[in-house]
C-alpha positions as CSV (number, residue, x, y, z in Angstrom):
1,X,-17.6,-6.1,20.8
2,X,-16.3,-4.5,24.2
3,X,-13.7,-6.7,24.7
4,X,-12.4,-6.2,21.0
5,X,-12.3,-2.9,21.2
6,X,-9.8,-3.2,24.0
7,X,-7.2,-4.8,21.7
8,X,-6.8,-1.7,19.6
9,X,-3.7,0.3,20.3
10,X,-5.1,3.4,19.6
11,X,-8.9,4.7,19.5
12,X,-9.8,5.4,15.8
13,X,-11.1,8.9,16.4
14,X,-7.6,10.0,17.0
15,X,-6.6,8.0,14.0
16,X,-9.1,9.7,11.8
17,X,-8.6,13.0,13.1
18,X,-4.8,12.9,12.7
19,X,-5.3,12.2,9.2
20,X,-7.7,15.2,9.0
21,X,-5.3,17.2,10.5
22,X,-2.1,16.3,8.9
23,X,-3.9,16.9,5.3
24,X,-5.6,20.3,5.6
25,X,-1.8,21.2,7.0
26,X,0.2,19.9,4.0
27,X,-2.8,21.1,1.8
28,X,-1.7,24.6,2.8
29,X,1.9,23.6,1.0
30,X,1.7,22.2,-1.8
31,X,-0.9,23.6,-3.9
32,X,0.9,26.9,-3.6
33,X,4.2,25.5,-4.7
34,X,4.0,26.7,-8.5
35,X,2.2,30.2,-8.0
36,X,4.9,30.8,-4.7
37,X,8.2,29.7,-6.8
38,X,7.1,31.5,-10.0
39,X,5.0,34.4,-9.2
40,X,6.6,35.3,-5.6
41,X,9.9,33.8,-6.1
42,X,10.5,35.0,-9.3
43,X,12.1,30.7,-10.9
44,X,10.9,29.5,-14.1
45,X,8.3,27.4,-14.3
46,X,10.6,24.6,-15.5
47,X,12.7,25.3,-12.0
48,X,8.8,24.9,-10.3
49,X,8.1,21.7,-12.0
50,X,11.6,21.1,-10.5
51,X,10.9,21.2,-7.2
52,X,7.8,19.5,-7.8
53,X,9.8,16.3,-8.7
54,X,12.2,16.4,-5.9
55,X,9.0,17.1,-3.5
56,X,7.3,13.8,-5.1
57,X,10.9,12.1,-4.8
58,X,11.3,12.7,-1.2
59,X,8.2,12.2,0.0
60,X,8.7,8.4,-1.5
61,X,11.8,8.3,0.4
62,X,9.8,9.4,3.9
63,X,6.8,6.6,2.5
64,X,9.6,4.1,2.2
65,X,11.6,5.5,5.5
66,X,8.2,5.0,7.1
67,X,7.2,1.6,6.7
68,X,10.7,0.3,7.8
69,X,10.7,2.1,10.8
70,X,7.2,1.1,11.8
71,X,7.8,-2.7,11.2
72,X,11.5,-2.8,12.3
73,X,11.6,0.2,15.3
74,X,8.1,1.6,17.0
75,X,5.2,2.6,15.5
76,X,4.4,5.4,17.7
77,X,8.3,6.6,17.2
78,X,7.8,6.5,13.6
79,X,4.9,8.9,13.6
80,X,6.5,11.3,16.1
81,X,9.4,11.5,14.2
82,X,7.7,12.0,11.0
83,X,5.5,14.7,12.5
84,X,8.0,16.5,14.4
85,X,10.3,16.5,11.2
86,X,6.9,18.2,9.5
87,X,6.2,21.0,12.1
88,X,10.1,22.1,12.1
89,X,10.1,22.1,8.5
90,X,7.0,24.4,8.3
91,X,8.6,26.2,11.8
92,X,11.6,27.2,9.3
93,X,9.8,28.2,6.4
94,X,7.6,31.0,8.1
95,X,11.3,32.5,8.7
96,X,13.3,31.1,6.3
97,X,11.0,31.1,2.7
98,X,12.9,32.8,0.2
99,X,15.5,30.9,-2.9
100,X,16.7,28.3,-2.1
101,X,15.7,28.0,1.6
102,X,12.1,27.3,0.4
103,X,12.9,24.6,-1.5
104,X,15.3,22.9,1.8
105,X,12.4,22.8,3.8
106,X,9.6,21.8,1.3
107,X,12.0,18.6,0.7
108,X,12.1,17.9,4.5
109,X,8.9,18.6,5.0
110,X,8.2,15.9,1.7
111,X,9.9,13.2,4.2
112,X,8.0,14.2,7.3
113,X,5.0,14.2,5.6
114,X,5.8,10.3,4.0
115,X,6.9,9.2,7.5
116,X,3.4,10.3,8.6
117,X,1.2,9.0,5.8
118,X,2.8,5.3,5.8
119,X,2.7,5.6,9.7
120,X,-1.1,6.8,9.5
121,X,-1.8,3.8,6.9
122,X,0.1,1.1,8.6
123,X,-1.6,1.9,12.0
124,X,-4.8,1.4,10.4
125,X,-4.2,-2.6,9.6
126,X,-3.7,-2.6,13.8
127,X,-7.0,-1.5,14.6
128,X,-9.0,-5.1,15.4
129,X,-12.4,-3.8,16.7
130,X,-13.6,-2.7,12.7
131,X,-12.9,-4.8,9.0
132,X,-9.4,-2.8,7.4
133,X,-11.5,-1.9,4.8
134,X,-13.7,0.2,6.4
135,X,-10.7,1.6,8.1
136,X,-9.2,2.1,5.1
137,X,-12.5,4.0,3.5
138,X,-13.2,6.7,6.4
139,X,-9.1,7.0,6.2
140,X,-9.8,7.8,2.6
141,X,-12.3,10.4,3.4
142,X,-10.3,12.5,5.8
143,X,-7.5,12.7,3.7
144,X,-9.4,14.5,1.1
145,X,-11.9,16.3,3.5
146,X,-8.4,18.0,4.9
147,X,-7.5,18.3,1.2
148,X,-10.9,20.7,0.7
149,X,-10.4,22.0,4.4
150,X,-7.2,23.4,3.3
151,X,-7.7,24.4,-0.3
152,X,-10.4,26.6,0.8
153,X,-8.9,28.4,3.4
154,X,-5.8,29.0,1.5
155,X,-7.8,31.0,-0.8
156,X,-8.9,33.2,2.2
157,X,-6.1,33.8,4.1
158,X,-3.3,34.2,0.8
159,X,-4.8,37.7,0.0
160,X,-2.9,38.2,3.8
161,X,0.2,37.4,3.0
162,X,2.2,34.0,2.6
163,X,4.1,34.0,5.7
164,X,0.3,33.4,7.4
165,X,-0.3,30.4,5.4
166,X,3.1,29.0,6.5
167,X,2.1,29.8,10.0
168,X,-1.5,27.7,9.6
169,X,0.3,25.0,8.1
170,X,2.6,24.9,11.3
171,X,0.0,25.2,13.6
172,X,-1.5,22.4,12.2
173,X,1.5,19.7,12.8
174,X,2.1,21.1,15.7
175,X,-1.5,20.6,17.2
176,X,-1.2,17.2,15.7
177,X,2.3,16.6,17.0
178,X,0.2,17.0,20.5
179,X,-2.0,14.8,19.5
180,X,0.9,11.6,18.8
181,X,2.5,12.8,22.2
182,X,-1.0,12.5,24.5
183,X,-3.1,9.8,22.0
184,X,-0.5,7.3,20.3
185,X,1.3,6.4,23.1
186,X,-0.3,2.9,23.5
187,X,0.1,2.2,19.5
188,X,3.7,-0.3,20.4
189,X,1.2,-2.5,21.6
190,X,0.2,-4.3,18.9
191,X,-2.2,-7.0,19.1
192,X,-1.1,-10.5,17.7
193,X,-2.9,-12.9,15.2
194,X,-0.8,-15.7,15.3
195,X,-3.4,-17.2,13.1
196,X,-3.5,-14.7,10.7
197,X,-0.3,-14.3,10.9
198,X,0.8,-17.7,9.5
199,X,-1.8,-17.5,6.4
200,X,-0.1,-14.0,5.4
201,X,3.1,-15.4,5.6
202,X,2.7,-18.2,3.3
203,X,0.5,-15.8,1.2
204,X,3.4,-13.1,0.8
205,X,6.0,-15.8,0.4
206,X,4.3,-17.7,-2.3
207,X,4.8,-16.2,-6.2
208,X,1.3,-16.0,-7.3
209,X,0.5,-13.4,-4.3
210,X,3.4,-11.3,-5.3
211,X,2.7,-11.2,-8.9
212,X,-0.8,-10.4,-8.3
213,X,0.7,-7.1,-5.8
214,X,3.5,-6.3,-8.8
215,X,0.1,-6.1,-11.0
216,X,-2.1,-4.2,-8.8
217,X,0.9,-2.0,-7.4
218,X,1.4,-1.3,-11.1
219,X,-2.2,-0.5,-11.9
220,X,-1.9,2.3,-9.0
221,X,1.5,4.0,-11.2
222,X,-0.5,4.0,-14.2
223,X,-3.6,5.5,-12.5
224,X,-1.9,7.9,-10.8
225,X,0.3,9.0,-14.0
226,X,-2.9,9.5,-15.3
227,X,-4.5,11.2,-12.3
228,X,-2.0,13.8,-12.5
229,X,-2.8,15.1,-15.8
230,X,-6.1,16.9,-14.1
231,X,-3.8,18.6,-11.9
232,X,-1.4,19.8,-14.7
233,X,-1.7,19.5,-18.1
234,X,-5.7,19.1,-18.2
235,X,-5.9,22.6,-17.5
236,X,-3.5,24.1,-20.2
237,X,-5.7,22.4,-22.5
238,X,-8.7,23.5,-21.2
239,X,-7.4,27.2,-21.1
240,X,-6.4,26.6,-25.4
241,X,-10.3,25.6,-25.9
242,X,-10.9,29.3,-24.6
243,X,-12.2,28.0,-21.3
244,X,-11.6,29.8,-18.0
245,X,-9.8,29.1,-15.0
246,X,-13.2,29.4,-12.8
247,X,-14.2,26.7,-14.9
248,X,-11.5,24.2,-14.5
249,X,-11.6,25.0,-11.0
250,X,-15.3,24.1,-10.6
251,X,-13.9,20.6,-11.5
252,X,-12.3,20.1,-8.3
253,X,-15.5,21.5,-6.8
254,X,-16.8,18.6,-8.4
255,X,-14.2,16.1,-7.6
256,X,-14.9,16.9,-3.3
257,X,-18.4,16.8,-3.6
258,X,-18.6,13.6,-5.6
259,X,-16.0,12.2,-3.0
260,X,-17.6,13.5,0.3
261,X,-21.0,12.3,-1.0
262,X,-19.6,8.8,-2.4
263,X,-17.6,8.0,0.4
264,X,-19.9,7.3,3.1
265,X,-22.0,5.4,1.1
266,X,-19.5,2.9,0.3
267,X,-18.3,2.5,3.7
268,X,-22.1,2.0,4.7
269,X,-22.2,-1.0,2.1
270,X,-18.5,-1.9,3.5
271,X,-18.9,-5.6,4.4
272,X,-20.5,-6.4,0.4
273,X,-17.6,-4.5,-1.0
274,X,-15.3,-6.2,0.7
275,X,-16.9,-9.4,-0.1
276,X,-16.5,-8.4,-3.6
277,X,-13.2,-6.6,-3.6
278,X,-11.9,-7.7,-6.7
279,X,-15.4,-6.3,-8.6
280,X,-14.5,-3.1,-6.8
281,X,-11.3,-2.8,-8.1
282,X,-12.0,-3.6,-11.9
283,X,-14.8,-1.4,-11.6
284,X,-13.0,1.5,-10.6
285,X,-10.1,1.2,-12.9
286,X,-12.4,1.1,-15.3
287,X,-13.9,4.0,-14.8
288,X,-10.7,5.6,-14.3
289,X,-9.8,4.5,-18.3
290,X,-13.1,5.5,-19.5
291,X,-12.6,9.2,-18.1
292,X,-9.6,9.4,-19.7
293,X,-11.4,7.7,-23.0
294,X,-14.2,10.6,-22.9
295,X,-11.8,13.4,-23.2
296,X,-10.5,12.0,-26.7
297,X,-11.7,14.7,-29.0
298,X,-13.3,16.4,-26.1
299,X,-13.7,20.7,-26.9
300,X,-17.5,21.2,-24.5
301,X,-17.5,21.4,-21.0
302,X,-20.1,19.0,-20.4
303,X,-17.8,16.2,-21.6
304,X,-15.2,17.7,-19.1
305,X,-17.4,17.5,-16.7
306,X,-18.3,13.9,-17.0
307,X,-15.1,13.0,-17.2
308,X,-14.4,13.9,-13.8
309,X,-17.4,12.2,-12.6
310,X,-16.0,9.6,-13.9
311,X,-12.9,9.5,-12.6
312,X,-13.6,10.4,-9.2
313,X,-15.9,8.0,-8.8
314,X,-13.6,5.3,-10.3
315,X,-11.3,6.6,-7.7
316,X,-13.1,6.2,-4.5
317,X,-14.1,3.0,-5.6
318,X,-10.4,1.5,-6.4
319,X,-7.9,4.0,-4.4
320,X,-9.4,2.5,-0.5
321,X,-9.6,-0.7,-1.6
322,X,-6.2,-1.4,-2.3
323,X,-5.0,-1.3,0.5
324,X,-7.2,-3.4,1.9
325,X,-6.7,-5.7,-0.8
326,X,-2.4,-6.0,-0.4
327,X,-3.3,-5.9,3.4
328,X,-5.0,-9.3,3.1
329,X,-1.0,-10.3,1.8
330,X,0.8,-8.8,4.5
331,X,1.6,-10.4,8.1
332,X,2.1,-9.2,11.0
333,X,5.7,-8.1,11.0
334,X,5.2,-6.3,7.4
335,X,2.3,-4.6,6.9
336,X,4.3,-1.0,7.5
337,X,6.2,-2.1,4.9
338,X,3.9,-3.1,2.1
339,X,1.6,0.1,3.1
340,X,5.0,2.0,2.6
341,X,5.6,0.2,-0.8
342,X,1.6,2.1,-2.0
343,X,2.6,5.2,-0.8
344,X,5.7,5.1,-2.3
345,X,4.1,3.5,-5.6
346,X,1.5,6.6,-5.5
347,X,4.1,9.2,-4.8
348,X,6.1,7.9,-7.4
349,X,3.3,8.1,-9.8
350,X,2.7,12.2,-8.8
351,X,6.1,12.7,-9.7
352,X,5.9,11.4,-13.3
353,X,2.7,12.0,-14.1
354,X,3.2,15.7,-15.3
355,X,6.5,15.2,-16.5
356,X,5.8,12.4,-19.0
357,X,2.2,14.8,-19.9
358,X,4.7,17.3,-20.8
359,X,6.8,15.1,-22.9
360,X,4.2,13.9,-24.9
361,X,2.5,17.4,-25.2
362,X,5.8,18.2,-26.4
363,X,6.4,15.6,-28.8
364,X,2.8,14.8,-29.8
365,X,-0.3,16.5,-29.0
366,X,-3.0,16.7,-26.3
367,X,-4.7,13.9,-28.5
368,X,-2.0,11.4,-27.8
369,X,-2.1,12.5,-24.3
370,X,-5.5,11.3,-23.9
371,X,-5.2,8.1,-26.0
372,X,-1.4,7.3,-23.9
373,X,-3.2,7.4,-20.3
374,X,-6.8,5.2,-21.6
375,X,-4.1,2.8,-22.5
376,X,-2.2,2.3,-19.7
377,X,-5.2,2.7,-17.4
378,X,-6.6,-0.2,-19.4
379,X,-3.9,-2.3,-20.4
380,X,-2.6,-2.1,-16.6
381,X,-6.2,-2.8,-15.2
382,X,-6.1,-6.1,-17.7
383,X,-3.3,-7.2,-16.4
384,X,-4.0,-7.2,-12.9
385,X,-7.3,-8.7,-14.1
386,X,-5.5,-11.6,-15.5
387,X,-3.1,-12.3,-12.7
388,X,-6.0,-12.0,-10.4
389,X,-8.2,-14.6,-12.2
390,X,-5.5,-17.2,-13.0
391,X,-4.1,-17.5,-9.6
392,X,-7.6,-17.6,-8.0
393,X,-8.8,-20.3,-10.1
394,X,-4.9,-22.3,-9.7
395,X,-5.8,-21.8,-5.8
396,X,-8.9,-23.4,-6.5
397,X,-7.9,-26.0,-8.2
398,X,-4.7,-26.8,-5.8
């Protein structure tokens, strides 16, 4: 076990901890961005969803920016950069926050922040001394840990002023920028598994492999379309069934404690779940469709609240494990770039998901909402399903 620890390019504490650190920093950002532009700002709300968009669409173009650099540059150049990009950008906006210089910097900080999250992802299929999946699974629980890390203290240290909130968020890259500068200096070394190597290639070069990524990959957009609606429109509806905001907010409260609790006991039973990755995957999409199938016709909070119980776990069930899935596909030489393809896939589903809410809110009702993202969750989750089954039974056969 000694001597394969030694082939990791980087110890995982720092891994894990950089992820910590990097999402209770960004978590300062962006949950602010609608309440700063509209209440602080003065914009629309239709110039906030806006921004929103063009946040989402950066931040795919720093996912995508990411795992090219990583695979075709350095890895440990490719998070420096995308960190030090993130602690300028948040350097300039506790000076420069006001129309339109806001909205400069929360776009460069959207590619900083991409850089760093493919760079974070792709590091983790280097580490040789632990299974990807379990990588993958504490990965998954520091993001959102720094999600409620930040969250919390935002609400704290707002009633101060918003200029100090920048200045957290700054503080926070930079630490972590120290961090990449003393800890990931080794991470260009990356080990080599010729072996494993030549079975990815011929996996990720082969059709069936791809069309069972394209599936999955598309599974993810509809989920997270879907996922989005809890962070936007979910809430307008629960406010027109005379429900508060403390309410809705509980929810989330829900959502971390579900996921903080649920985490570590999957990556406890990590070697079975990965043995059975594809159950884990239909299972949690499953879930995911049925959370969206209880709120059909839903007007009492207890359904709400199941809902997200629902959901969340469907989503620390499925969300970890595909990347360790599309992992098993990758070789070598490209597994920045098929981490950067999720991230981009995910980022890409945040940006439409409350735009297309909105549209059919607009032209339909909360009803058809509902009914729109059970479908795609389902249909979506079928057809991975399908490709998945077919081309494991035409291995078997071959």
């Amino acid at each position: 076990m000694l001597k394969r620890a030694k082939s990791d390019p980087i110890n995982t504490i720092w891994l894990f901890l950089g992820s910590l650190i990097v999402n209770t920093g960004i978590s300062f950002i962006w949950p602010l961005t609608t309440i700063y532009i509209h209440n602080y700002l003065h914009e629309s709300l239709t110039i906030a969803g806006v921004v929103l968009f063009l946040n989402s669409i950066f931040t795919m173009l720093g996912n995508a920016l990411g795992g090219y650099l990583f695979d075709k540059w350095f890895p440990y150049q490719t998070i420096l950069l995308g960190v030090s990009i993130a602690t300028f950008s948040t350097l300039m906006l506790i000076f420069f926050h006001g129309w339109p210089a806001y909205v400069v910097w929360l776009l460069t900080l959207g590619i900083g922040n991409g850089i760093i999250v493919t760079g974070l992802n792709s590091t983790a299929t280097l580490i040789k001394s632990k299974a990807p999946s379990y990588i993958f699974n504490i990965l998954y629980f520091t993001q959102n840990l720094g999600l409620v890390f930040g969250s919390l203290m935002v609400g704290f240290i707002l009633p101060f002023g918003i200029v100090y909130i920048f200045i957290l968020a700054f503080m926070m890259f930079l630490f972590f920028n120290i961090v990449v500068l003393v800890k990931y200096r080794h991470l260009n070394q990356r080990p080599k598994d010729t072996n494993h190597m030549k079975i990815s290639e011929e996996n990720v070069t082969s059709n069936p492999h791809l069309k069972i990524i394209a599936s999955l990959l598309f599974c993810v957009l509809a989920a997270w379309i879907a996922y989005e609606q809890w962070n936007s429109n979910i809430s307008s509806y629960m406010l027109s069934l005379h429900m508060s905001v403390t309410l809705y907010s509980f929810l989330w409260t829900l959502n971390a404690i579900l996921i903080v609790t649920l985490q570590p006991i999957l990556t406890y039973f990590d070697s079975w779940l990965t043995d059975h990755i594809n159950g884990r995957l239909y299972f949690g999409f499953t879930l995911f469709a049925l959370a969206f199938l209880l709120l059909i016709g839903a007007t009492h909070y207890a359904r709400f609240l199941l809902a997200m119980a629902l959901l969340t776990t469907g989503e620390v069930f499925a969300f970890p494990a595909v990347s360790t899935f599309i992992n098993n596909f990758a070789s070598e030489e490209n597994k920045g770039k098929y981490q950067g393809i999720i991230q981009v896939v995910v980022s890409a589903g945040r940006a439409l998901g409350p735009l297309i809410g909105a549209l059919v809110i607009d032209f339909s009702s909360f009803l058809t909402l509902f009914i729109f993202c059970t479908g795609i969750v389902l249909i979506s989750g079928i057809i991975f399903f399908f490709t998945n089954e077919l081309s494991k039974r035409k291995k078997f056969r071959d």
